[in-house]
N, C-alpha and C positions, 0 to 999 in steps of 0.2 A: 527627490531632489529636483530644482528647478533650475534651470541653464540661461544666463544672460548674455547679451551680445551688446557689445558697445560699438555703437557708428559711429564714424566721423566723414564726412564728405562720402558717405555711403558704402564705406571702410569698413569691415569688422576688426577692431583695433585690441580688442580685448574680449574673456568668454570669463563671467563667474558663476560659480555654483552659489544655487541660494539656497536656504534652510528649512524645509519644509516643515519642521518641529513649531515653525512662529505661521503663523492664520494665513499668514498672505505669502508666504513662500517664498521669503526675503524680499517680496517686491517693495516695502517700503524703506527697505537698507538700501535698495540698487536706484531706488528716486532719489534719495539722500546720498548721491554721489553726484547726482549734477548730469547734463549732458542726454544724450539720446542710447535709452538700454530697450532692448526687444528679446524676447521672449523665444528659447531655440530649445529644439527640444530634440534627443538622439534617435526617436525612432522616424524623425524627418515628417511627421503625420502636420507639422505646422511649419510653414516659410520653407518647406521644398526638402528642404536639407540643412542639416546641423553645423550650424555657425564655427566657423574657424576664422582665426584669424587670416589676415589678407585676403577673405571674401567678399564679395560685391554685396550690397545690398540694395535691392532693387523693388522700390516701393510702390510699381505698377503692379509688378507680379506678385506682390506681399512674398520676395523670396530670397535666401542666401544664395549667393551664386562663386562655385568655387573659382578660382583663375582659369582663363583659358589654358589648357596644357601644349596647345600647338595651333599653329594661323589656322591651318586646313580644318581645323573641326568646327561643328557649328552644335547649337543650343536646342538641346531637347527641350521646348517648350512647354511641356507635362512633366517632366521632372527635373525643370534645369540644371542638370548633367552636361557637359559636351561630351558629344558624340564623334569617333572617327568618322571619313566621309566610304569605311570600308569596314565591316563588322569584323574581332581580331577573331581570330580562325578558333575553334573547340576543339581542336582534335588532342587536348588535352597536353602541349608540347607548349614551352615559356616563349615569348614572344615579344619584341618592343615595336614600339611606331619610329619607323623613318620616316620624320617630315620630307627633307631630300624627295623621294620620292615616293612618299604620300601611298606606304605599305607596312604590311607587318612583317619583322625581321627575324625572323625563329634566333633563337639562343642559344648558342653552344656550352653546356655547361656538364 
């Protein structure tokens, strides 16, 4: 299967699967819809990372960029990811980001 992303003001607004049974892997059904469709692919080997909707796309980086999850993080520039400005801890125990105070917060569960 082939994965489409449709931009709009550099938006991913929409993701369809195309047909790979037809030559061109639905890329002539997904031009026959009009508008700007790019090409996303799930193992991320193309445009960074796999197209979801409300992702950036950023046409210096040829890459999908997810939403910022928190001010304090900044952009892995090799796999634009955002990053914490603190790696969340291994020690194998569930964990969330306090923006607040820009830490990980172990989980009581």
């Amino acid at each position: 299967m082939s994965y489409w992303a449709k931009i709009e003001n550099n938006v991913v607004v929409n993701v369809l699967v195309g047909d790979d049974s037809f030559p061109d892997r639905g890329e002539s059904f997904i031009k026959a819809l009009g508008g700007m469709w790019l090409e996303t692919v799930t193992d991320k080997s193309l445009r960074k990372n796999y197209a979801s909707i409300g992702y950036t796309y950023d046409s210096t980086r040829d890459a999908f960029i997810p939403p910022k999850p928190f001010e304090s993080w900044v952009l892995n520039e090799d796999t634009c990811q955002w990053t914490p400005p603190t790696p969340r801890p291994t020690d194998g125990k569930i964990y969330e980001w306090d923006e607040p105070t820009k830490a990980w917060v172990e989980q009581k569960v």
